[in-house]
C-alpha positions as CSV (number, residue, x, y, z in Angstrom):
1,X,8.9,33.3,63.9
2,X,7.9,31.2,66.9
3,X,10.1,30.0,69.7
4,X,9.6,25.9,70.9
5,X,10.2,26.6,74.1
6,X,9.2,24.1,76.6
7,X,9.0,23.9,81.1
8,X,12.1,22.9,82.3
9,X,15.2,21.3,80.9
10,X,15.4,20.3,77.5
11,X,15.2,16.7,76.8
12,X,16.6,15.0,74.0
13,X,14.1,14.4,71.1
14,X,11.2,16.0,73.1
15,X,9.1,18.8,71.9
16,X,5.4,19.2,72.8
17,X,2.9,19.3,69.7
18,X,3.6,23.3,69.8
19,X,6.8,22.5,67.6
20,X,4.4,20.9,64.9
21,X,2.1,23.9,64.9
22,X,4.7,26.4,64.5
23,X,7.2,24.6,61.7
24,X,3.8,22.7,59.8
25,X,2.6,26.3,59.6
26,X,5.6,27.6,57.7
27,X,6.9,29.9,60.8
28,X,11.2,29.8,61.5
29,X,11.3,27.9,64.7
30,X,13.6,28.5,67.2
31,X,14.7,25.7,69.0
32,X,16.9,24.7,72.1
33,X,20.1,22.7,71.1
34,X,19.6,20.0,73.8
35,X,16.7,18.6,72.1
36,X,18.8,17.5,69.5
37,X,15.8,18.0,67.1
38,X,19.0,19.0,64.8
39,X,19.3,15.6,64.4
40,X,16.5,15.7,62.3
41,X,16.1,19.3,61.3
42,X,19.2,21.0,60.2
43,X,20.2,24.8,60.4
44,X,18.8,25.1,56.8
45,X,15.2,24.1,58.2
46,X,15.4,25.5,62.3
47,X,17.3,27.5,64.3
48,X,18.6,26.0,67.0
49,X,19.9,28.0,70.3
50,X,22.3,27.5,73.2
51,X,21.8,30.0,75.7
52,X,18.9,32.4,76.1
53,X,21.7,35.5,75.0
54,X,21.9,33.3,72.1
55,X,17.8,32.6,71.3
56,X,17.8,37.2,71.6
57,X,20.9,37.4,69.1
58,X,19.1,35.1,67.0
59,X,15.8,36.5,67.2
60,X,17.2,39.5,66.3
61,X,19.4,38.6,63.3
62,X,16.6,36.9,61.9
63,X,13.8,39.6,62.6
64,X,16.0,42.0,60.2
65,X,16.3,39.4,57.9
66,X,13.1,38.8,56.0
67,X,14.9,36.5,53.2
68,X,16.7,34.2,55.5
69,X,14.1,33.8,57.9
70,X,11.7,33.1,54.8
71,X,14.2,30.5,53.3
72,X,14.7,28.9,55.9
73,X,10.7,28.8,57.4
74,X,10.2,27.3,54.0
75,X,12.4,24.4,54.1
76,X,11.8,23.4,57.6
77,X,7.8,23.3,56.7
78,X,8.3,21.0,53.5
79,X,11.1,19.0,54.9
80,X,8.4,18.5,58.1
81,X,5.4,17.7,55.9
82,X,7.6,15.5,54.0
83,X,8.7,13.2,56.4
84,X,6.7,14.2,59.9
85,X,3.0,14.3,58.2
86,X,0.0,12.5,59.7
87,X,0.2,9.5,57.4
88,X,3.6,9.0,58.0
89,X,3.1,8.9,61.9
90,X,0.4,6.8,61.7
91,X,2.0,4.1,59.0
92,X,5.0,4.3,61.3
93,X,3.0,3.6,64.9
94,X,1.1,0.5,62.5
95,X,4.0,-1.1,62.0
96,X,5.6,-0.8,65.5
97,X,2.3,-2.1,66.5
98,X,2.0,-5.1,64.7
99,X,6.2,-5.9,64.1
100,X,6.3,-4.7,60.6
101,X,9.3,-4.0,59.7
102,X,9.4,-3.5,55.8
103,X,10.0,0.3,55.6
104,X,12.7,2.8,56.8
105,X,11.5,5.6,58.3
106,X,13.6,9.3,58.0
107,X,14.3,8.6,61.6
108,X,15.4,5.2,62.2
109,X,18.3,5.8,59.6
């Protein structure tokens, strides 16, 4: 389990490269609500958290859980590699680059 915790306030769609590490690794992420990274990710892929009472409930469910938390730390890494991997990124910033605009990507839907 790791926990995408980031200085500050949450910001909508942010998370450092930590986030990548942790989910592209297989681990359950935990992640703070306001990032809206739910958008993307849903509760079968990430855990997401409201309050920090909420993060230690969850953390706790999950730690005496070894099936969930292994479900679901499974499908957040494929659903990640699927549509988040390198190539992906890179075909993505390409395209932006040079007004390409011949493919939908997962998150411009």
């Amino acid at each position: 389990m790791g926990i995408n915790l980031s200085q500050g306030n949450a910001v909508k769609y942010y998370s450092s490269d930590r986030f990548a590490q942790l989910i592209g690794n297989g681990l359950l992420v935990f992640v703070d609500a306001k990032t809206k990274l739910n958008n993307f990710l849903n509760n079968n892929e990430i855990v997401t958290y409201k309050s920090i009472n909420d993060l230690a409930k969850k953390i706790l469910k999950f730690n005496k859980n070894n099936r969930l938390r292994k479900k679901i730390a499974k499908k957040g890494r494929e659903k990640y590699h699927k549509y988040f991997n390198s190539k992906t990124v890179a075909e993505y910033i390409i395209n932006k680059t040079y007004s390409i605009n011949n493919k939908k990507f997962y998150w411009n839907k």
